[in-house]
C-alpha positions as CSV (number, residue, x, y, z in Angstrom):
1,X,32.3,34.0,23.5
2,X,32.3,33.4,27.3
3,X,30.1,36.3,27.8
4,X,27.9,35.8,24.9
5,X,27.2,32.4,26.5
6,X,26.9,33.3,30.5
7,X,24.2,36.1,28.8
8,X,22.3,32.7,27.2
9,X,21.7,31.1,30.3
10,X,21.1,33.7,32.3
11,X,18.4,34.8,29.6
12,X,17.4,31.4,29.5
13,X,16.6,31.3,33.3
14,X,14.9,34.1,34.0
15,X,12.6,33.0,30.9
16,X,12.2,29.4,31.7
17,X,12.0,29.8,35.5
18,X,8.4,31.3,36.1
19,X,7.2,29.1,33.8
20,X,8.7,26.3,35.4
21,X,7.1,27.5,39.2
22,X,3.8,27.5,37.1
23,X,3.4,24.1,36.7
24,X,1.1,22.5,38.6
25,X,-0.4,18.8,39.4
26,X,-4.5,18.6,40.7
27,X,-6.7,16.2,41.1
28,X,-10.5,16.7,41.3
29,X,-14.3,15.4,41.4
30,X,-16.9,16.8,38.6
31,X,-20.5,15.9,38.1
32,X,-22.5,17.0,34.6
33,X,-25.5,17.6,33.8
34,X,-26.9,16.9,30.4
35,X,-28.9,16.3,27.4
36,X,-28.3,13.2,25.3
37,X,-29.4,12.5,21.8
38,X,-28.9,9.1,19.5
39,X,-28.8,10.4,16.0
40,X,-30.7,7.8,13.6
41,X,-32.6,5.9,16.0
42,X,-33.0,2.3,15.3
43,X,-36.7,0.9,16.0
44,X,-35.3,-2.8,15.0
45,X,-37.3,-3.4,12.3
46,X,-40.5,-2.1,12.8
47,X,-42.6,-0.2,10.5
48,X,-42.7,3.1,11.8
49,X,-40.1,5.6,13.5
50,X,-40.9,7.9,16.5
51,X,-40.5,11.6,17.5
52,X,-37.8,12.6,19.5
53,X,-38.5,13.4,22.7
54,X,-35.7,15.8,24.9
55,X,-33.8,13.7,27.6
56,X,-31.7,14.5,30.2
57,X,-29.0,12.2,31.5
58,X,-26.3,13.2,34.1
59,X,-22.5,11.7,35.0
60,X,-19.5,12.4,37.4
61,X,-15.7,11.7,36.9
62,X,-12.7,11.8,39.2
63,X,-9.7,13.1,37.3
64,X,-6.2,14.6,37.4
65,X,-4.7,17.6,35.2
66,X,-1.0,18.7,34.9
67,X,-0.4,22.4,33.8
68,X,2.7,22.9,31.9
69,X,2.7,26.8,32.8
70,X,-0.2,29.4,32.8
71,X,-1.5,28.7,29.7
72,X,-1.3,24.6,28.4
73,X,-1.8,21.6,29.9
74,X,-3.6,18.1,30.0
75,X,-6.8,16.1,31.6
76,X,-7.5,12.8,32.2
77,X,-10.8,11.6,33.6
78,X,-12.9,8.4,35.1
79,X,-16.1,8.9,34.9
80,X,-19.4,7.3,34.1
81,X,-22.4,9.0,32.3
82,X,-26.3,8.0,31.6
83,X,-26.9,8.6,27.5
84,X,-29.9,7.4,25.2
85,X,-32.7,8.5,24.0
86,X,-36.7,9.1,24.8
87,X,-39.1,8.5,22.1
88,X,-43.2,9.3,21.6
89,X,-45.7,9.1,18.7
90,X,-49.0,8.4,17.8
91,X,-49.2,5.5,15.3
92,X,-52.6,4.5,13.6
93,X,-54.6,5.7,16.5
94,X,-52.4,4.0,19.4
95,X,-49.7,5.9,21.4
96,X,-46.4,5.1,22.5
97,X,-43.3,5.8,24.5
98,X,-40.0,4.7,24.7
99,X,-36.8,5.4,27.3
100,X,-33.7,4.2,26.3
101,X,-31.2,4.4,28.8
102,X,-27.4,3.5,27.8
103,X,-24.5,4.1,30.7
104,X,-21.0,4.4,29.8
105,X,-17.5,4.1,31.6
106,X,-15.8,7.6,29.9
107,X,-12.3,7.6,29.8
108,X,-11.4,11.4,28.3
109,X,-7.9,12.9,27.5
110,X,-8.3,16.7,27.0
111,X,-5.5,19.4,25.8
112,X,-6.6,22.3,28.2
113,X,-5.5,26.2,27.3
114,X,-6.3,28.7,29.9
115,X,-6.0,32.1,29.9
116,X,-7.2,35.5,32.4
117,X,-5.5,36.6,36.1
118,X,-5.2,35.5,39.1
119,X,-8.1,34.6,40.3
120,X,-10.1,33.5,37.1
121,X,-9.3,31.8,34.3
122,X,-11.2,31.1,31.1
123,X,-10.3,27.5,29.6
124,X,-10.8,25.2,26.6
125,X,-10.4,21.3,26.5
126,X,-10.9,19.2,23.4
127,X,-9.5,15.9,23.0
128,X,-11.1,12.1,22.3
129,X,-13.3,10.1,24.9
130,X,-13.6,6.6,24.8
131,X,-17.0,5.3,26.2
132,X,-16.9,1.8,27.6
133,X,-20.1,0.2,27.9
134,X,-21.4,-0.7,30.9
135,X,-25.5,-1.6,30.4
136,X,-28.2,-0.7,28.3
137,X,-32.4,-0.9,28.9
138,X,-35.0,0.6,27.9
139,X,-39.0,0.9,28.2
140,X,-41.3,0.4,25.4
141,X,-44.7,1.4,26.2
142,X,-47.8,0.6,23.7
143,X,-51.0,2.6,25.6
144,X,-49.1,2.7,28.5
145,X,-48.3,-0.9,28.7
146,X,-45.0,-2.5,28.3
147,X,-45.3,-3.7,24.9
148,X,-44.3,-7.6,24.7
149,X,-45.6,-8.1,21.9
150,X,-43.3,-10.4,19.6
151,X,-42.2,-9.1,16.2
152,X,-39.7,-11.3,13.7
153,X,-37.6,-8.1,11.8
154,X,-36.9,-8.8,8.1
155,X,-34.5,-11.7,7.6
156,X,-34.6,-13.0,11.1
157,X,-35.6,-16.6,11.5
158,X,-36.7,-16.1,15.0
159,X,-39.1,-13.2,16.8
160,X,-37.9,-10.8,19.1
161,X,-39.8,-9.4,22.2
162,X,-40.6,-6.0,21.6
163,X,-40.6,-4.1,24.7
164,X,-37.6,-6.5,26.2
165,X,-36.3,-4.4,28.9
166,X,-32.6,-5.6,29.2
167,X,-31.0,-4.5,25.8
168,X,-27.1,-4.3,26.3
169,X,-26.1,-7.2,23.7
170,X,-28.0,-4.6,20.9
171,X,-25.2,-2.2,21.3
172,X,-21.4,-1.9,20.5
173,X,-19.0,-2.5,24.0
174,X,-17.2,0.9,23.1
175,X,-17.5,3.9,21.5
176,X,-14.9,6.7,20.6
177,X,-16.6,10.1,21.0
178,X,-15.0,13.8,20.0
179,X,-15.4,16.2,22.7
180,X,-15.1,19.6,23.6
181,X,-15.3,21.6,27.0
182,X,-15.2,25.4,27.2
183,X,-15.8,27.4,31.1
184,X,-13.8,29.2,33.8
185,X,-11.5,28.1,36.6
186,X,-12.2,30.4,40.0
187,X,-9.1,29.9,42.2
188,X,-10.8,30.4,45.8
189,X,-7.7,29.8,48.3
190,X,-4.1,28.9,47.2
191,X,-4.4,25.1,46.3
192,X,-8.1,24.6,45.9
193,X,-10.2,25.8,42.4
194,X,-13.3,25.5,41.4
195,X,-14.3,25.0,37.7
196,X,-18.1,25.7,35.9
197,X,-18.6,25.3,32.2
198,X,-20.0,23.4,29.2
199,X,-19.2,20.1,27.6
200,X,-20.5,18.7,24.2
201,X,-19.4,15.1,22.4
202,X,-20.3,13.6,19.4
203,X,-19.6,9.7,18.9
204,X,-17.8,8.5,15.8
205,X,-18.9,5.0,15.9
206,X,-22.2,3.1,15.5
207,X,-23.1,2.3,18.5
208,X,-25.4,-0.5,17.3
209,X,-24.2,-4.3,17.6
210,X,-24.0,-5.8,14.0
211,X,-26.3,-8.0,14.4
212,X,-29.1,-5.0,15.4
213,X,-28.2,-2.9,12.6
214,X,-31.4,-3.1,11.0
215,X,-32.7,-0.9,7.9
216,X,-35.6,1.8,8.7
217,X,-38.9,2.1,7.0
218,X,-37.5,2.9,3.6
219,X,-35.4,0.0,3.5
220,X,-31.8,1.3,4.2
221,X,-29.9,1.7,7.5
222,X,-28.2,4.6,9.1
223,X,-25.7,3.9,12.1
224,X,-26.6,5.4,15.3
225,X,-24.5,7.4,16.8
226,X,-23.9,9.3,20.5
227,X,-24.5,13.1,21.3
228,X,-24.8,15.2,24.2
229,X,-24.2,18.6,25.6
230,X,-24.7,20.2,29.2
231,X,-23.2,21.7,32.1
232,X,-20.1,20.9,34.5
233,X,-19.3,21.9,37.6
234,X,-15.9,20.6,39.8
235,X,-13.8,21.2,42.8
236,X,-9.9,20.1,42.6
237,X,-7.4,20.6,44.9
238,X,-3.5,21.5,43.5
239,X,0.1,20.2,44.4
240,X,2.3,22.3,43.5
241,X,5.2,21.5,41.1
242,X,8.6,23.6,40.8
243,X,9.2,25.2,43.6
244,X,5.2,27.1,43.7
């Protein structure tokens, strides 16, 4: 029994023990570039809707990961990003444009599995992001002029200025978006890696306020919700943990 039990543990250790000298703590810096997208647009009220137009947005994060061994671990991240959404059309013979620009405090945690050699690792992350409002504006142009016009939406007592440029109270103070990242990790010297890769999200919640969740040109409303895709790149330096 003795020697049944001495074989355990020593089977045990040599298992357990490089995995144990593979863990590993980092911290990092990341910046992303990306494409944005609000699904359902809301044009509060107003007649007509407007073509999509592609935008680009951008953020940056600080973070820290803890590796488990070679293969799982987690990430957390602070970051901010720039969403929204351009718009253009034609409408009865007069053009218009409108930017809307919505940043967010991103708060990610991301199961990470990594797999490859030494040097190069290929990873996935996926995990929920909440996005914290921070401000929202936009630019509504009518023939290249802001358009100030006033417009009262359907059951609103009072009018609303079209083209108002300060926008936050239209939109919810958080959002709760799913996301996934997928790239490689290059290890260039012993505690410093480099990572490059792709990152999509998709928000669950309507980002509009309740009282700006107004129906569309045939009457009914669809919620709005968050999108975006792009690239990451980061640099993040390692502290060893157990012994490596």
């Amino acid at each position: 029994m003795k020697k049944t039990l001495t074989a355990v543990l020593v089977f045990l250790m040599m298992t357990t023990g490089p995995l144990l000298a593979q863990k590993r703590l980092y911290f990092g810096l990341s910046g992303t570039g990306l494409s944005s997208v609000i699904v359902n647009q809301n044009n509060y009220g107003l007649p007509f809707e407007m073509d999509y137009v592609l935008t680009f947005g951008g953020g940056g994060n600080a973070n820290i990961g803890f590796d488990f061994n070679s293969h799982i671990g987690l990430k957390l991240e602070i970051g901010w990003a720039k969403l929204g959404q351009k718009y253009e059309d034609v409408h009865q013979d007069t053009s218009y444009t409108r930017n809307v620009k919505i940043n967010y405090l991103q708060i990610p945690l991301l199961f990470k599995f990594r797999t490859g050699g030494d040097v190069a690792k290929f990873y996935i992350m996926t995990g929920p992001q909440l996005n914290i409002l921070v401000s929202a504006s936009q630019e509504y142009l009518k023939h290249e002029n802001i358009w100030d016009e006033n417009y009262t939406p359907g059951g609103w007592t009072k009018p609303i200025v079209i083209g108002e440029s300060t926008i936050t109270n239209r939109y919810n103070s958080m959002d709760i978006m799913a996301r996934i990242d997928f790239g490689v990790d290059i290890q260039i010297i012993p505690n410093l890696f480099l990572n490059a890769g792709m990152t999509m999200a998709y928000g669950f919640l309507d980002i509009n306020a309740p009282d700006w969740q107004m129906t569309n040109k045939d009457g009914n409303y669809n919620p709005s919700h968050n999108a975006y895709g792009g690239l990451t790149f980061g640099i993040n330096y390692v502290l060893p943990v157990g012994g490596k």
